[in-house]
C-alpha positions in Angstrom: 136.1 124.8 78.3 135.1 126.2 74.8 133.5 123.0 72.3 132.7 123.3 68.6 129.3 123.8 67.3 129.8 120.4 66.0 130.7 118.8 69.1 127.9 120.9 70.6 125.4 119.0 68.4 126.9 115.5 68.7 126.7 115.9 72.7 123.1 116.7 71.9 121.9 114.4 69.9 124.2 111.7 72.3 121.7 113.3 75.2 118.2 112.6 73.1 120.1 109.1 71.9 120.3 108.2 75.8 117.0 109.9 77.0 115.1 107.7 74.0 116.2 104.9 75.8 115.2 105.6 79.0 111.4 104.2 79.9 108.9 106.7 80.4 107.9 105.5 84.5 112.1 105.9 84.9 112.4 109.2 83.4 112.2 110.9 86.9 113.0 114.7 87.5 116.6 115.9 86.9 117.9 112.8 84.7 118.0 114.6 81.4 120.4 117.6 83.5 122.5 114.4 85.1 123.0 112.9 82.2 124.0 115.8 80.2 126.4 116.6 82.6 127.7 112.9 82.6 127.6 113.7 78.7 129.3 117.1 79.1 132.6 115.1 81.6 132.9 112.8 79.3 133.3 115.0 76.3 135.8 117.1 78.4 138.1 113.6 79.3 138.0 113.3 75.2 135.5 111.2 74.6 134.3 113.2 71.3 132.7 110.8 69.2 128.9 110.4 69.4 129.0 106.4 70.6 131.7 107.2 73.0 129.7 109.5 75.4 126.3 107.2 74.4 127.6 104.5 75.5 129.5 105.8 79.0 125.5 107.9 79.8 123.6 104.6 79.2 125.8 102.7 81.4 125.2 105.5 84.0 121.7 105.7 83.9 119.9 103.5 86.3 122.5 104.4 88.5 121.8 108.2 87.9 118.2 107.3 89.0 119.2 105.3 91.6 120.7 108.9 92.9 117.7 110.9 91.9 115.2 108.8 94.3 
């Protein structure tokens, strides 16, 4: 799937938005790819806006790290 440079940047900034959020002790290896892939899916089911995919990610994330150890 081909995205615009702008929708490149919003899912980017969406990604540091979530990351800042996450505490430093939880920030274990391979969360930023997971949720930038979360970030990525949701973007591809439409979710275009930046609080759209923030929103969905942040949800996600202790599950995500619940995953990741």
């Amino acid at each position: 799937m081909k995205y615009s440079s702008e929708l490149i940047q919003t899912m980017r900034d969406a990604l540091e938005a979530v990351m800042a959020r996450v505490p430093a002790d939880q920030a274990v290896f391979g969360l930023k790819a997971a949720v930038a892939e979360y970030i990525l899916q949701a973007a591809a089911h439409g979710q275009t806006s930046f609080d759209g995919p923030v929103t969905s990610a942040s949800d996600q994330v202790q599950t995500i790290i619940s995953m990741l150890t």
